[in-house]
Structure formats: C-alpha cells, structure tokens
C-alpha positions as CSV (number, residue, x, y, z in Angstrom):
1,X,4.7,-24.4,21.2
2,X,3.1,-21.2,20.8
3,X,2.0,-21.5,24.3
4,X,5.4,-22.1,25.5
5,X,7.2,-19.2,23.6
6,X,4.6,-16.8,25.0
7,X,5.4,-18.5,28.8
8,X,9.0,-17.3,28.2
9,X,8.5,-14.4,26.7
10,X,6.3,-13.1,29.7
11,X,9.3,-14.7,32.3
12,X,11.6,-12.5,30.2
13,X,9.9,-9.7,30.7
14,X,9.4,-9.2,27.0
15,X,5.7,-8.5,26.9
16,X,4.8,-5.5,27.3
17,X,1.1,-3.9,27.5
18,X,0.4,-2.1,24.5
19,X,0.0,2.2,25.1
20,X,-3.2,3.3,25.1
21,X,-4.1,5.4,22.4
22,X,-7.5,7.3,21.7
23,X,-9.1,7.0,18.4
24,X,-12.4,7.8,18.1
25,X,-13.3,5.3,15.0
26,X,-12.7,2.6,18.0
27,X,-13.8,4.1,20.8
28,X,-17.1,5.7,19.7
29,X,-18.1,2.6,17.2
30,X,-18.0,0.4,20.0
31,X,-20.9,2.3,21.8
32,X,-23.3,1.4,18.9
33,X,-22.4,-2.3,19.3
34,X,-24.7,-5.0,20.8
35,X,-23.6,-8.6,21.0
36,X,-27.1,-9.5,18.3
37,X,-25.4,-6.9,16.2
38,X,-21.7,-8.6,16.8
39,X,-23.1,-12.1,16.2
40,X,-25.2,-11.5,12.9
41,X,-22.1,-9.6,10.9
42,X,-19.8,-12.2,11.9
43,X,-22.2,-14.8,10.3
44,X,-22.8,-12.9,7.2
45,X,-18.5,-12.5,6.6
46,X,-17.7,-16.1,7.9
47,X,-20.3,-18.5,6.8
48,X,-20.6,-20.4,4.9
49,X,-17.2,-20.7,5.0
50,X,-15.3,-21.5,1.9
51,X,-13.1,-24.8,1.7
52,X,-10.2,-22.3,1.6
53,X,-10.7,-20.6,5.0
54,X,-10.9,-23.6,6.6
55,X,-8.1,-25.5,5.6
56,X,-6.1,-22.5,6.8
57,X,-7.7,-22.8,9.8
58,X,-7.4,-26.6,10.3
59,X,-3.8,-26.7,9.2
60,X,-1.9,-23.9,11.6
61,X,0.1,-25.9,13.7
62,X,0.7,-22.9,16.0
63,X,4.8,-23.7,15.7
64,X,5.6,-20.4,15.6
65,X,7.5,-20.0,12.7
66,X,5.7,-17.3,10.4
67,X,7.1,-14.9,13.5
68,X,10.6,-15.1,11.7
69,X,9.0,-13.3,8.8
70,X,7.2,-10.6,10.8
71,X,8.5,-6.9,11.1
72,X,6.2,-6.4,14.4
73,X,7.0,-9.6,16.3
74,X,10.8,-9.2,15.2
75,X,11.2,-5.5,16.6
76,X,8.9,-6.0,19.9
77,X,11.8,-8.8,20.6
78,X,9.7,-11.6,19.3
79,X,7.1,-11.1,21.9
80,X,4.5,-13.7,20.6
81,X,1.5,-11.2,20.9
82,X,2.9,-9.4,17.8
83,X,3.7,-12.4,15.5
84,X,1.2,-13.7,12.8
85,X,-0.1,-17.1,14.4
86,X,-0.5,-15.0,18.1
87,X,-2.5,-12.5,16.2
88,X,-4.7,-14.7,14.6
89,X,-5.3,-16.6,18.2
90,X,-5.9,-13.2,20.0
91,X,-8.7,-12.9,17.3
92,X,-10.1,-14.7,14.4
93,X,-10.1,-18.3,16.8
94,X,-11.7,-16.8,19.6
95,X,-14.9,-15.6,17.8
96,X,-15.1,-19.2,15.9
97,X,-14.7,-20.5,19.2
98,X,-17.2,-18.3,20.9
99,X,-19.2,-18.6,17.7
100,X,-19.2,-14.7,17.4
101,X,-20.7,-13.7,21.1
102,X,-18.4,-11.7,21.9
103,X,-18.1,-8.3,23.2
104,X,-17.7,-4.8,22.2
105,X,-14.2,-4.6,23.7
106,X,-13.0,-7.4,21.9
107,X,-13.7,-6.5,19.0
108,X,-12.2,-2.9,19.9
109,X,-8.9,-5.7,20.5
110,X,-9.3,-7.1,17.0
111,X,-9.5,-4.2,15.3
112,X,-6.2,-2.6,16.6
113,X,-5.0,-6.1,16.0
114,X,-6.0,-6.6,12.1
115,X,-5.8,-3.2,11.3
116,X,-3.1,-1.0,13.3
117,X,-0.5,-4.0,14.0
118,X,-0.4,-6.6,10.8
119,X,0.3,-4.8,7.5
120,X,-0.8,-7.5,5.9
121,X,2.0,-8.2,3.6
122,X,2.0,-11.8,3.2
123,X,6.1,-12.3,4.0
124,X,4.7,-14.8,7.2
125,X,3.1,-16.7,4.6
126,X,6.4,-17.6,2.7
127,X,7.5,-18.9,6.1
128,X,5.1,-21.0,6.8
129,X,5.3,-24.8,6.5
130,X,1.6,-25.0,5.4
131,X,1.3,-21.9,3.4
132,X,-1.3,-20.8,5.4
133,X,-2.3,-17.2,4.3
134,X,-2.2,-15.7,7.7
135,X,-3.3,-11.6,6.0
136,X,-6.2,-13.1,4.7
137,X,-7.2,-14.5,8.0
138,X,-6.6,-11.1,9.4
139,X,-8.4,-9.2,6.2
140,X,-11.6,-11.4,7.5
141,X,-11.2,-9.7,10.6
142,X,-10.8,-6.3,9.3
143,X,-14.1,-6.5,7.3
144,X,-15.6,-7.8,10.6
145,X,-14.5,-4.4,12.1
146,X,-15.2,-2.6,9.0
147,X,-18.8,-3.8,9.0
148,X,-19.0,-3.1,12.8
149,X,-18.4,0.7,12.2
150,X,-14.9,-0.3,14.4
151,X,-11.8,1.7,12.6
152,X,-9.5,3.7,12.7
153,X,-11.2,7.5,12.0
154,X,-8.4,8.7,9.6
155,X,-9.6,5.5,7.4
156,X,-12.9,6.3,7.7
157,X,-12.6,9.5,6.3
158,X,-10.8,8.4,3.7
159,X,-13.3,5.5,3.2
160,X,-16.2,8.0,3.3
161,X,-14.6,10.4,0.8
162,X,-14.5,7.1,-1.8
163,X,-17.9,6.9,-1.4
164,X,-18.9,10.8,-2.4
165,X,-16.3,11.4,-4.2
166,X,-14.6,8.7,-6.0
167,X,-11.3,10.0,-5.0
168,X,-9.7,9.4,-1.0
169,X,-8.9,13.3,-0.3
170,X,-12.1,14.9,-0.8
171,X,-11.1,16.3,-3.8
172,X,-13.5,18.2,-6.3
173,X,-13.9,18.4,-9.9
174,X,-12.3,21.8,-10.3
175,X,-9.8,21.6,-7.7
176,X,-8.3,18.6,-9.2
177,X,-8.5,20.1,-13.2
178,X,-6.9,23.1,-11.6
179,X,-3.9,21.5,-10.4
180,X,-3.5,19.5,-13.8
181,X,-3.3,22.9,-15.4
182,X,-0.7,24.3,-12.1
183,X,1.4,21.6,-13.3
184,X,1.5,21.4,-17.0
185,X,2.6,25.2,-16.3
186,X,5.4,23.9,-14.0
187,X,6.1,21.4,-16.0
188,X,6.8,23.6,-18.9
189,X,9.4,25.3,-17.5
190,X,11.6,22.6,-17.8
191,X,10.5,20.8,-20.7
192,X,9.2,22.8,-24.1
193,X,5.8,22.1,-24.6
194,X,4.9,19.8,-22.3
195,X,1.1,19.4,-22.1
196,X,-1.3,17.4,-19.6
197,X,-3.9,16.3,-22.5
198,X,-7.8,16.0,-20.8
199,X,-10.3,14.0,-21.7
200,X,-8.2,12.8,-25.3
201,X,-10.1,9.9,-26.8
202,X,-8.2,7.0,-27.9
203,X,-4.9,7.8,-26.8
204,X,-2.4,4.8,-26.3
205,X,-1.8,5.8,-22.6
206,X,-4.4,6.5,-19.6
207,X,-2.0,7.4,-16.7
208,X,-3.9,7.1,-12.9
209,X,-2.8,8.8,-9.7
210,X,-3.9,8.5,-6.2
211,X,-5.2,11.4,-4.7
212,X,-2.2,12.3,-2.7
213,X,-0.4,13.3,-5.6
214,X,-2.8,16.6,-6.1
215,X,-3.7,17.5,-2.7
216,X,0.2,17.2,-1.4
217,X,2.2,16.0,-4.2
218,X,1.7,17.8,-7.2
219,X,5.2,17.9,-8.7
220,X,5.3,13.8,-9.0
221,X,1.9,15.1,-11.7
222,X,4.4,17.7,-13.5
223,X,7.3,15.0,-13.5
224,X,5.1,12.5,-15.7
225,X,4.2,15.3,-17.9
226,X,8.1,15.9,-18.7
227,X,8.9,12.1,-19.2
228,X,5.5,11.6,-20.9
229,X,6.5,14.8,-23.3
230,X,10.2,13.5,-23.7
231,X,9.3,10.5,-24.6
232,X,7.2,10.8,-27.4
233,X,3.8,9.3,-25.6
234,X,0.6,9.6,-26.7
235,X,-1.6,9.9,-23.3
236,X,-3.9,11.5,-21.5
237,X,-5.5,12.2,-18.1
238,X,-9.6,11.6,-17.4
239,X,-11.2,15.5,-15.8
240,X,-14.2,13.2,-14.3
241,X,-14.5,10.4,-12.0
242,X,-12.1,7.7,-12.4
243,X,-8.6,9.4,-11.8
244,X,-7.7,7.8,-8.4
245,X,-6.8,4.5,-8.8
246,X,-6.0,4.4,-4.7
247,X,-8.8,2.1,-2.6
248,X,-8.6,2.9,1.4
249,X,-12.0,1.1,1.5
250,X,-9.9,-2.2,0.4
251,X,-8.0,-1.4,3.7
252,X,-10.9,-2.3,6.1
253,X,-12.9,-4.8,4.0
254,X,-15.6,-3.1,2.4
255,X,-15.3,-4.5,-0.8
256,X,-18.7,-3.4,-1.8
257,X,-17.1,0.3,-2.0
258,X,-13.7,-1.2,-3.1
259,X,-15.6,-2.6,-6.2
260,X,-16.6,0.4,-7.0
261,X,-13.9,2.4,-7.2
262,X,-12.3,-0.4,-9.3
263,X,-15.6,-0.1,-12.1
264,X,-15.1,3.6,-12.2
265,X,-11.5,3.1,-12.9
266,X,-11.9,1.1,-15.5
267,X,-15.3,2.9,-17.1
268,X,-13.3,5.8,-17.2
269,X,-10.3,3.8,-19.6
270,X,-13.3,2.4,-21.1
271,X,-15.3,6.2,-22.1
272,X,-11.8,7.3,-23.4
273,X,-10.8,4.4,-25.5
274,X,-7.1,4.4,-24.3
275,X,-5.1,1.2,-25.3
276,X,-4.1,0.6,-21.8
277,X,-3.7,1.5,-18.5
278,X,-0.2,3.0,-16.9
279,X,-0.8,3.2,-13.0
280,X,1.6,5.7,-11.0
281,X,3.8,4.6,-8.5
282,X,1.4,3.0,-5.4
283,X,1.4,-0.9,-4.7
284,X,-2.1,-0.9,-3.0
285,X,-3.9,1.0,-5.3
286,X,-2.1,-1.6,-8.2
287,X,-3.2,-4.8,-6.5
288,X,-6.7,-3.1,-6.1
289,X,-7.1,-2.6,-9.1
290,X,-5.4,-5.3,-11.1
291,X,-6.3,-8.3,-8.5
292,X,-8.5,-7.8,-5.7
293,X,-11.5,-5.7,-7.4
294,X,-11.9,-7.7,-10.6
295,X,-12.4,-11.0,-7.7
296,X,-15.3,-8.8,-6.0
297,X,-16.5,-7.7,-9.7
298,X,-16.1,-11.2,-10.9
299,X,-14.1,-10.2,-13.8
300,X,-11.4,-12.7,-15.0
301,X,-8.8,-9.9,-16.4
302,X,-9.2,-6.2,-16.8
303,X,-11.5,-4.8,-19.6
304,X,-8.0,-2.8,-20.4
305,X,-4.7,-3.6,-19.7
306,X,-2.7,-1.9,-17.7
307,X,0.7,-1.8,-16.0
308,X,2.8,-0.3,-12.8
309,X,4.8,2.7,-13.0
310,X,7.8,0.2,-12.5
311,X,7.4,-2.0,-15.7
312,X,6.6,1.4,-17.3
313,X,9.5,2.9,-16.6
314,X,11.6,0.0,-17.3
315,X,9.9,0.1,-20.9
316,X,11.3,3.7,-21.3
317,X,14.5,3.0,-20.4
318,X,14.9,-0.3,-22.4
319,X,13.3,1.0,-25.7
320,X,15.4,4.5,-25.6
321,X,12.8,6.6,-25.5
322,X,14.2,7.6,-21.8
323,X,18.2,8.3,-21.8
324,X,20.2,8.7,-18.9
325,X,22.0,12.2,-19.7
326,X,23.9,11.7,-15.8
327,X,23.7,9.0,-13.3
328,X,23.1,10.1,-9.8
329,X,25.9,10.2,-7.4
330,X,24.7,9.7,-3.5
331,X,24.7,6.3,-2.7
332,X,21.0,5.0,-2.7
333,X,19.1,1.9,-2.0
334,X,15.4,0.3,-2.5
335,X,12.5,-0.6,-0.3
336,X,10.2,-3.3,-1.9
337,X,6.9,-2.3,-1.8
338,X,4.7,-5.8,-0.8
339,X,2.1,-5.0,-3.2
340,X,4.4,-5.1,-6.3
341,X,7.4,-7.0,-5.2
342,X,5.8,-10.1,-3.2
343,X,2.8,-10.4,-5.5
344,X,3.3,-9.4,-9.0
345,X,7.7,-10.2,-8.4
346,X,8.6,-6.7,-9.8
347,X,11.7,-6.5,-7.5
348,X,14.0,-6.8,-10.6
349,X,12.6,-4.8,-13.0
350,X,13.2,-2.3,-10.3
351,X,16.6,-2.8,-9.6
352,X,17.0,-2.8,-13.2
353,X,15.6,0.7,-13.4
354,X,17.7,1.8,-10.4
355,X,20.9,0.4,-11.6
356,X,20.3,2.4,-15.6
357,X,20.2,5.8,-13.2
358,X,22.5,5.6,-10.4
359,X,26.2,5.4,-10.1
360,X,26.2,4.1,-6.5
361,X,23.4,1.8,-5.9
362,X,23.2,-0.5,-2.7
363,X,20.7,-3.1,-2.9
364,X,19.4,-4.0,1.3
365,X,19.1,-7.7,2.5
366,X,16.7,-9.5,2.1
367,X,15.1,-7.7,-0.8
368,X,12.9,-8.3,-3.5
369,X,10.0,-10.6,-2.3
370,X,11.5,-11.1,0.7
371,X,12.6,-7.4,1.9
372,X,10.4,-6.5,5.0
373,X,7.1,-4.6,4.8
374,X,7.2,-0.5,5.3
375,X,4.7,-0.8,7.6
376,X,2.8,1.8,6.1
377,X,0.9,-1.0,4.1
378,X,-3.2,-2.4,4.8
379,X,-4.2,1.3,5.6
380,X,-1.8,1.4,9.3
381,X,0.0,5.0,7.8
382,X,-3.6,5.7,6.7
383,X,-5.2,5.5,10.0
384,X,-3.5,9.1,10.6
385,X,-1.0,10.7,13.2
386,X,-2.1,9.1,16.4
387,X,-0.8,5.3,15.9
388,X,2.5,6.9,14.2
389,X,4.5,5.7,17.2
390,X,3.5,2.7,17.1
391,X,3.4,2.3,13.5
392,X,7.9,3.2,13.7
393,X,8.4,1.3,16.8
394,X,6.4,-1.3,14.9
395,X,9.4,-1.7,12.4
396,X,13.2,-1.4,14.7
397,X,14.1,-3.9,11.9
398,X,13.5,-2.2,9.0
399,X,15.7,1.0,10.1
400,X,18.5,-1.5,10.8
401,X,18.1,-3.3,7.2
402,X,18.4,0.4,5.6
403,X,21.1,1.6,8.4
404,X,23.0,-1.1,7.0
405,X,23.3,-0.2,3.6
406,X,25.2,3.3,4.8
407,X,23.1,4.7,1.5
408,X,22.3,8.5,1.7
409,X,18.7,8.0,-0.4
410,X,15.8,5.2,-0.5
411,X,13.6,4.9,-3.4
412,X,10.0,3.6,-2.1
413,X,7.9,3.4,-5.6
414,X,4.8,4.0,-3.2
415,X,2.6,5.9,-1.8
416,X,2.0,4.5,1.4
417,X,5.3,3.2,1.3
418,X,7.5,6.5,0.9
419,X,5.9,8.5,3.8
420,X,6.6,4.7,5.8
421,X,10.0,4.9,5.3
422,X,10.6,8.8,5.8
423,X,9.0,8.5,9.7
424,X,11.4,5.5,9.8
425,X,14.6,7.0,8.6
426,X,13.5,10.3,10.7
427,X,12.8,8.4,13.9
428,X,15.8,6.2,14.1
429,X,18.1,9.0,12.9
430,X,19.1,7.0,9.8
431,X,20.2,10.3,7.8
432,X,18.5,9.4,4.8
433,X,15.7,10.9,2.2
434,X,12.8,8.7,0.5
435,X,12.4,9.7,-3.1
436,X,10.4,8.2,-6.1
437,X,11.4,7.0,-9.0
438,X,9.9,9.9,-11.3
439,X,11.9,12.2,-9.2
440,X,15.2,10.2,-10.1
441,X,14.1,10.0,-13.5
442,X,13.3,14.0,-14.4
443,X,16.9,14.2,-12.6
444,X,18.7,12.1,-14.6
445,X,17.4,12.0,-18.2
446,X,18.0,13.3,-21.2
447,X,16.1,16.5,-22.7
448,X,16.8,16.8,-26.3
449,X,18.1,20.5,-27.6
450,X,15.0,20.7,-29.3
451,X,12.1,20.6,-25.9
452,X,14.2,22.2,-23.5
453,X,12.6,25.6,-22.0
C-alpha cells in the first residue's frame, strides 16, 4: 500500500527532491566513515536485539496510516517520503536488510532523516493499528548517526558543551552566578525583597533551568524569583554543576552523556537536601530527566521527586498562594508541548492554568495529546539556523491549526517549543506572539501591599 501511495504521489507530481543544505556535522563526519566502521556500530546499537524492536519491526504492515498523524507528511501534501512508515523504510530496513554495509552517503540520508525531519513526538504511534512506536525506531537511527560522528554541527556543539560543562551553552561558573545575582536585582524592582537563595541546604524546593534561560532568557529566572517570593516558597538554586536540567545529547542518542547529565541533576538535589525537584518550563529536558535517564541509569524512580513547571504552577493557583489580581485580555491559545502533553497527559492541568489567567482563551483542535508537534522537538530547532526552512515548511499544518483559532498570543510552556512556534507564526504571517506561562503569571498576579517595590 505504501508502495502504491508513493506511485501516485510521484504521478501527481507531489514528490519533490529535498534542497540541499550544507551542514558540516554531515558533510565532514562522513569523510571519517568506512563501511568496517559503519558495520561494527550498527552491530553494537542493534544486536542483540530486544524482543521489543522486533515485534515493531515484524508487525508494520506498511498501510500507511501513522502518515495521518504526521506534521511533515501532512504539510509536504502527504508525500509518502515524509510520513513515519516511509521514513523508517528509507532507513532503519535498509541497513537490517543490508545487514549494516552500507555506505557513507546513506547514512548522511538517515541522519537528515532521523534527525532533521521526524521530531520524534510519538502522535504516529496513536495512529497506528499495531502501536508500533515508530520514534523509537527512528531514535535507533539517530544513535547510529550519533555514534558515527554524523549530526547536525549546532547539536554537536551543544552535545560537546554537556560534556565540559554540564550545561548546553558553554556557560561558566561565574557567568551563570552572575546572572542569578543580575536577576534577583531585576527582580526586586518589582517585588520587595525578592532573593535568588544559593546553595540553601534543605530547602523544600530546588528549581532547574536549561541553559537558555541565562545566556538569552534571563527575565523567565527573575519571573520565578517574584512568584517564588509571592508565594511564600522556601527554595533555592544550586551555584555548581547540576543547574541545567536540558539534555541535547538525548537528541542524537548518546545516552552515555545523557546519563550523565541526569546523575548530576539529581546529585546536585541530592548535596542540597531539597524535598523535591520543580523543573522550569521545557518538555525534553522533563522527560530526560524524569523517564529516559533513570532507564539508562537503571533507576526505577528518581532519588527526589520532582515535578513540571505546569503541575507547579497549577499547585499555586489552586492552593492560593498565587492570585489572579487581572485576567489577561488578548485572546490567546496553547501549543502542547509532546514531552508533557502526550507522555505525562499534562494537557489539562494546562488549560486549567490558562483558563485561572485569561479572559479570552481559545483552546486549538486537536489539542492535548493529540495537538500536533512544534517541530522544534528531538533537537531539529537545535540543529541551528541552516535547516530553519525546512524545519517551518516542515509544519504548513500547524500555522493553520493556530491561524484558526484568530488568538493574538500562544503559550508554548517550552523551550524548544516557544522559539518553534515564533518562526511559525513569523513565517506564515500568523500575527501572533509565543509567550510562557511565567510571563502570564508575573502579569497577572497578585503582589500583596506589603512586597511590592
């Protein structure tokens, strides 16, 4: 069937060769490749192969139907190279069935495949007949590439910057303690004696950013100080390694540097004896750390609990110690980020959040689990400005789910997601602004008489 859709697709005129586009990650790591080097990566990542992986592979029918659920295979006019079955055929069954001799180029092919056009979300999976996890299939691929030395260079910068750093933006000890204190000032001049406490041993709350937030977005740091100080939280921030809670090397399947970053999370909980955990608002860097590092560390829960800035956020609102002094006016909508909404089903404690602070809120269709991916997602915004392009043309149908809605604001509680949606609304002319929640929140809330600069 797959065959057939592909036939008519190509008669139609609808499948188009993909741009070219220069990235060095692919074009120089192919040079170092040999087909002995090829062969003996893609036996240590597929065998032996666990009962799992190949009752996935065994059971795909090839009907088609997963390409309903795809963002890339519905806005390239359901050409069948883009949807989640053809993807898997362009890659993963081709080096089974050449029992991994294959060449350089190809693998060049898979990697723009499994990491530049599937987000791996996980919506085709809800569509499938079998339940056949199609973005796991494609993660396999991505750690072939990874181990290859065949990505994108924007992730392996970020990847490389893990590893020396602990943190994805290369940022140092006293560059990121400087902007804690830059902040606490700022934050300050809204909200009497707001403080950014260091390094405070047993405090009930450890709060965790990703690196973005001090190298470019600072004020969502000074934000959490104000609703931190407003609502009467005891918390703190680690100075040392720890603080980034984002994992780019989970991106490209190097979960040896993914585990990592996940143990220094959690050591650094751990040194200051905080009763739990509150992650800031970034789905991959959640999952990471609350699903997909505790496999590779072979932890059954986390050492400390910890939550998402959405169920945090709900808790404020719901126990008082956040009030809604004014609702905001402009009519405003959601985007699900995958990480949060299809795995850990956070879609309505996000509404209900939205709904407590806005006057004129317009939900999109389909949302919750089933609202399409960003695009931004599995490290494709990471992978830098060159595959932007492709990246927005890579989602026609999410501009027309938000176009819909006639909202004038979209709240992405994401990292990768927020910048996602921006190029989208920008590129399709959508007239809208991405925001977070924090910046809704330190909008809308309350500041008793008493803390107000």
């Amino acid at each position: 069937m797959a065959q057939v859709a592909e036939k008519v697709a190509v008669e139609r005129g609808v499948k188009k060769e993909r741009q070219v586009i220069r990235d060095a990650g692919l074009d120089e790591g192919i040079k170092n490749l040999t087909p002995e080097k090829i062969q003996d990566v893609v036996k240590k990542v597929l065998g032996p192969q666990p009962e799992r992986f190949k009752m996935y592979i065994q059971k795909c029918m090839h009907c088609g139907l997963c390409g309903e659920a795809c963002h890339w295979y519905l806005s390239h006019d359901r050409d069948p190279s883009y949807g989640p079955v053809g993807k898997v055929k362009q890659t993963l069954w081709e080096i089974l069935k050449a029992d991994g001799k294959v060449s350089p180029e190809f693998i060049k092919k898979c990697a723009r495949t499994a990491l530049l056009e599937c987000n791996r979300c996980r919506r085709c999976s809800q569509y499938c007949p079998f339940g056949v996890d199609i973005a796991g299939l494609m993660v396999v691929v991505g750690r072939i590439c990874g181990l290859l030395g065949v990505t994108p260079e924007y992730v392996q910068d970020t990847r490389n910057s893990h590893a020396a750093y602990m943190n994805q933006m290369w940022v140092k000890q006293d560059e990121w303690i400087d902007t804690l204190e830059w902040m606490e000032e700022e934050a300050q001049s809204v909200v009497k004696n707001a403080r950014i406490p260091l390094d405070k041993e047993g405090a009930e709350i450890m709060y965790s950013v990703i690196a973005p937030e001090p190298k470019v977005h600072p004020h969502l740091i000074r934000n959490m100080a104000q609703i931190m100080t407003v609502a009467g939280y005891d918390w703190t921030m680690p100075s040392f390694d720890g603080w980034d809670n984002s994992n780019m090397a989970m991106m490209v399947g190097d979960s040896e540097i993914s585990g990592r970053i996940v143990k220094t999370h959690y050591e650094a909980a751990l040194r200051l004896k905080v009763k739990r955990i509150v992650m800031g608002e970034c789905g991959h860097a959640f999952r990471g750390t609350a699903d997909i590092g505790l496999r590779w560390l072979g932890w059954k829960q986390p050492p400390v609990p910890l939550i998402h800035a959405v169920l945090f956020y709900y808790e404020l609102l719901k126990t008082g110690r956040i009030k809604v002094a004014k609702k905001f006016k402009d009519p405003l909508t959601v985007h699900d980020p995958c990480n949060i909404a299809r795995h850990y089903s956070l879609g309505k404690a996000l509404r209900a959040v939205l709904k407590e602070m806005c006057e004129d809120f317009r939900d999109v269709s389909p949302g919750c689990e089933y609202n399409y991916c960003c695009n931004g997602g599995g490290g494709v915004i990471n992978s830098g400005p060159l595959w932007k392009k492709s990246r927005v043309e890579g989602n026609r149908v999410k501009a027309e789910q938000l176009r819909a809605t006639g909202a004038k604001f979209v709240i992405a509680p994401c990292h990768n997601c927020n910048p996602a949606i921006q190029d989208i609304c920008d590129y399709y002319e959508l007239g809208m602004k991405s925001m977070y929640i924090s910046e809704l929140m330190v909008e809308t809330m309350e500041i008793p008489p008493g803390l107000r600069a």
